[in-house]
N, C-alpha and C positions, 0 to 999 in steps of 0.2 A: 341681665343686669338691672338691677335697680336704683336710682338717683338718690341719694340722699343728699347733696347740693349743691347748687348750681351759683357760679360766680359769674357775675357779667361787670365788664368795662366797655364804657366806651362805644356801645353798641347801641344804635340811633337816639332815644331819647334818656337812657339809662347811663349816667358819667359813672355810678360803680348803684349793684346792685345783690344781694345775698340774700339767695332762697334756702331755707329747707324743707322741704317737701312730704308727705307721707309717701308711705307705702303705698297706697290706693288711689280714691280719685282724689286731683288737686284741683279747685275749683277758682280761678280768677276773675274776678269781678268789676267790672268800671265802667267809666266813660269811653267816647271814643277817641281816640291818638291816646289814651293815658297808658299805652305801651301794654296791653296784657299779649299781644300776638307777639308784641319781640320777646317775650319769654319763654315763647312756644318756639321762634325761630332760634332760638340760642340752643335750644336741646336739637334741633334738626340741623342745624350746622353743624353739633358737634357730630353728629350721626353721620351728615353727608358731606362736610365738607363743603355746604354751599347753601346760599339760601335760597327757598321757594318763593319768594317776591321775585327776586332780578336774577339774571345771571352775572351782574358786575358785582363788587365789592363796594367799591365807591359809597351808595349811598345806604349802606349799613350802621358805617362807620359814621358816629355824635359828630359832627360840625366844628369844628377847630381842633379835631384830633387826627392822629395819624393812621391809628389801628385800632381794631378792636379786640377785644380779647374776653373768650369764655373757658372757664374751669368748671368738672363737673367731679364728682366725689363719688363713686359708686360703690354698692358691693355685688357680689357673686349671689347668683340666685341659689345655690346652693347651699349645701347645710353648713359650711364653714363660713359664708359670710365675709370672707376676705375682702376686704377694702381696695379700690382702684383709684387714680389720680386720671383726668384726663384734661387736657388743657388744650387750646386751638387759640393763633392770633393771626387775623386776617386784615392785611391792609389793602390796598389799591393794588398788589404788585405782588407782594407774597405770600403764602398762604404756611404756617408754620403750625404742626401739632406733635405732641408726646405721650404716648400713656406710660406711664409708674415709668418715666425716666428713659423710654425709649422713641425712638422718631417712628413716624406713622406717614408716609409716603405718598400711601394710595386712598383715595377714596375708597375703593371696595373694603380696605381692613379694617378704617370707620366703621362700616355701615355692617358687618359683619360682628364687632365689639359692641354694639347700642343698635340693635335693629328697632325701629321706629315707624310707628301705621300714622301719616298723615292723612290727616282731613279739615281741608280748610275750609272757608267759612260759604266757600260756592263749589263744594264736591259735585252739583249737578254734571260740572265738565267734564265728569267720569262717563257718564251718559252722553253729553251732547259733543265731546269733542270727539277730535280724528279717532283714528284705529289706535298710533301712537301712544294716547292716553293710559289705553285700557293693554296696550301689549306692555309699558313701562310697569303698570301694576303686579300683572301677571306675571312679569323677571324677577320681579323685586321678591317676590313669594319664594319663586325657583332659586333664587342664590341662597337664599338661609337654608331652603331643608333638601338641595342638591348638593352634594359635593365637587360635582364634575359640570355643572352648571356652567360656570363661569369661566373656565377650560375652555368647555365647547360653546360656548356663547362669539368666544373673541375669536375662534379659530372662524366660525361662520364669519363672522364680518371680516377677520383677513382674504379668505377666500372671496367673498363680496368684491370687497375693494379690487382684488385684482381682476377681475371678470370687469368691472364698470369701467376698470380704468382701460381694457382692450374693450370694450365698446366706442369710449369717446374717441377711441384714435382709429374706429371701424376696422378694428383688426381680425378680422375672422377667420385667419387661416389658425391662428392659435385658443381659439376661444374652446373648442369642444375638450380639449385639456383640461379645460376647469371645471367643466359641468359634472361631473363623477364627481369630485370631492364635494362639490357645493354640495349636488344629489346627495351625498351620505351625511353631510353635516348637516343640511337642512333635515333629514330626518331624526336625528337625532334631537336636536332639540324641537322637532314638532312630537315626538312619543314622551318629552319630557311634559311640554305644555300639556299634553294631552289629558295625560295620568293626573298630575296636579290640578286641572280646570275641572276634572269630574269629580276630585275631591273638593275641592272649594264652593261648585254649584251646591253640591249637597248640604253641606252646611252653611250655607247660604239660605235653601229653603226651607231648611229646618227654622233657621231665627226669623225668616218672615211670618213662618206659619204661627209661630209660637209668639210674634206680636200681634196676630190678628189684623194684619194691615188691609186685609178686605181685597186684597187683588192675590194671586199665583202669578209667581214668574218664570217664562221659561226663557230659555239661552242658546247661542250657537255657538259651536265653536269655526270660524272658518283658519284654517291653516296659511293659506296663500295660494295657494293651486290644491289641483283636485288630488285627494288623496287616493282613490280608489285607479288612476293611473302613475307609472313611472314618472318621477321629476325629470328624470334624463330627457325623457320623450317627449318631454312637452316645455322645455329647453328648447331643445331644438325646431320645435313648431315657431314657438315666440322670435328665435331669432333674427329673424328680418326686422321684428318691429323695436327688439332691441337694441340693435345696430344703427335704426334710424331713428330714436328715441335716447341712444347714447346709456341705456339704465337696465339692471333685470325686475321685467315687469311681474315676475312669479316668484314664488317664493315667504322663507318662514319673516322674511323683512315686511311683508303684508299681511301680515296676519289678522285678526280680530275677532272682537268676544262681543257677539252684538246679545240684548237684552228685550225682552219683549213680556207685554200685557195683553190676553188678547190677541193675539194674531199683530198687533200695532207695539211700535218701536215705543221701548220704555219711556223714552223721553219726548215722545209725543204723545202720548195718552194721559202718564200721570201727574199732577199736579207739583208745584216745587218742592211741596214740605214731603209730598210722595218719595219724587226722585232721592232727595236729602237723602230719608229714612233708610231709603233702599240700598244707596251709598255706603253709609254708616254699617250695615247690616251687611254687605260684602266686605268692608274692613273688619268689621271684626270675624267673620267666617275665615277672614283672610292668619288672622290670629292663631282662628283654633286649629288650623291647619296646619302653619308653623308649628305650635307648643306641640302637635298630636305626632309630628316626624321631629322632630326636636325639643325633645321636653331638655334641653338644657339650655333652651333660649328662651328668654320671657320678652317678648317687644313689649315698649309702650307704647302709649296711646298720644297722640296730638288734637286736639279737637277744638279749632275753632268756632266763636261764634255759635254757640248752641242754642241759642231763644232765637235764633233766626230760622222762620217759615216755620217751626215747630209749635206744635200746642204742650200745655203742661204733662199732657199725658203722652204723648210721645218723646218729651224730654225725658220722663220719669223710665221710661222705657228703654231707654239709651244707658241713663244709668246705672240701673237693675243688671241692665247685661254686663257693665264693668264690673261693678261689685261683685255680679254670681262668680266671674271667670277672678277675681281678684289679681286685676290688672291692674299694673299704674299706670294711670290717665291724667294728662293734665287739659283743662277743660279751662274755655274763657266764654264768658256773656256778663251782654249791660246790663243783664237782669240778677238777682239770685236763683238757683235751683229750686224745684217743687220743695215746698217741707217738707215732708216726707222724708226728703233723701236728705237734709241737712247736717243733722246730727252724725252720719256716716261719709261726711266728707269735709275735705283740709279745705277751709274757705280763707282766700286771700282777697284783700282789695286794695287795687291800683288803682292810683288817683297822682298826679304830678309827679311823673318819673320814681315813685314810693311804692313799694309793698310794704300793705299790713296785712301781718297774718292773724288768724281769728276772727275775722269778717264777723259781725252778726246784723239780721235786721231785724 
């Protein structure tokens, strides 16, 4: 899908606001609070259902209103071009969306309709947060170009749930009932992660190689337990400590994708605008990987904050890679873009709850 434009009410400093957008990158420009991220949040709520600041609603929503409300205009990446309607209104309490006149329920059929590569303005937490981080990234991948992804995704965690919840009541005369099913769901989706992590490394290091970032990266994949034994077997080794820990300590719920420079953890060796870059350069491998199992999905792009810890020339770098893949991106910094790259992108500037488009400096 591609945006052609975005309506916002009512969402934190915007009392009504009308974008349209290009095809390519969209480039936002301003101060700071002059609202260019909640422009970037308005397209990721419409995507997720939710925003990346809070998990509540509450304080989305402009101050003496009740709700907020975004409408987006889209069309089909396709050669017909057909027009879509999508609209979301989100207050304290309800959360209400329709595309072209029909109700949309689920988050998943968002995020499946406008699949969306976020990168906020501190992606280092890609690197330095939990495992959770970097396993949420790696789902996100697998629901667009798996079919059965998201099947077996939820069928694991029902199994989960029921295995934890005869842990916390130390029920162990029913427990080894559930370890067969977990065993065969858990591997299932660890041969899905698997197959997709090899392909995403790869073009991962292809785009760092091809920026000359001065370091090689290499990767792990750990699954959650050891693959090279039975999950069953080793089940049953853990549980005594599961039973007295109330949780299953194994498993594809543990999983992670650690990153390294050197022998030494990515995000301890290399510098902020490093991590950034590196960041950046696994979302969009994350892209090409999508488009390359799914050339009927085009994600965009979200990109926070881009003159932050970057130099001009790795800004320029960032964008080159949008333009080559001709991807819509929308892009925000207090600064302008390299020259360079001006003339080939949609420059907007936010200044007191206002967009003007056609920025120039």
């Amino acid at each position: 899908m591609r945006i052609l434009q975005i309506t916002i009410d009512n969402l934190r400093v915007f009392p009504h606001l009308e974008v349209r957008p290009d095809a390519g990158i969209n480039y936002f420009c301003g101060g700071n609070g002059a609202g260019k991220t909640t422009i970037l949040e308005a397209i990721y709520l419409s995507s997720r259902g939710r925003s990346f600041r809070h998990p509540l609603a509450g304080p989305m929503i402009r101050h003496g209103t009740v709700d907020a409300m975004v409408g987006l205009k889209l069309s089909d990446s396709g050669d017909d071009n057909r027009e879509h309607r999508l609209g979301l209104k989100r207050s304290k309490s309800v959360f209400e969306c329709r595309f072209d006149g029909r109700d949309i329920t689920k988050r998943s059929e968002l995020a499946a309709l406008l699949p969306t590569q976020w990168i906020s303005s501190q992606p280092q937490t890609l690197l330095e947060g939990g495992p959770g981080y970097r396993r949420q990234f790696v789902d996100m991948g697998l629901f667009h170009v798996e079919q059965d992804f998201l099947k077996s995704y939820a069928e694991l965690r029902r199994i989960l749930r029921q295995r934890n919840a005869l842990l916390k009541q130390r029920s162990s005369s029913s427990l080894e009932s559930w370890d067969s099913p977990f065993a065969l769901a858990a591997q299932n989706i660890h041969a899905m992660r698997q197959n997709y992590i090899a392909d995403l490394l790869l073009r991962l290091s292809q785009i760092v190689s091809e920026w000359d970032m001065g370091f090689a990266v290499s990767s792990r994949y750990l699954p959650g337990w050891d693959p090279l034994r039975p999950l069953s077997e080793q089940l049953r080794e853990k549980r005594d400590t599961d039973l007295r820990m109330g949780f299953t300590h194994i498993g594809p719920q543990r999983s992670d994708l650690r990153f390294s420079v050197d022998g030494a953890d990515a995000d301890k060796l290399l510098s902020r605008g490093q991590q950034k870059m590196l960041v950046i350069a696994l979302n969009i491998a994350q892209v090409d990987a999508i488009r390359m199992r799914r050339p009927d999905l085009d994600p965009v792009i979200l990109l926070d904050d881009l003159n932050a810890e970057l130099d001009t020339s790795n800004q320029g770098k960032v964008l080159a890679a949008f333009r080559e893949r001709r991807v819509q991106a929308f892009v925000t910094g207090i600064s302008d873009p390299p020259p360079e790259h001006r003339e080939a992108i949609a420059m907007f500037h936010v200044e007191h709850a206002a967009v003007d488009p056609g920025h120039e400096t």
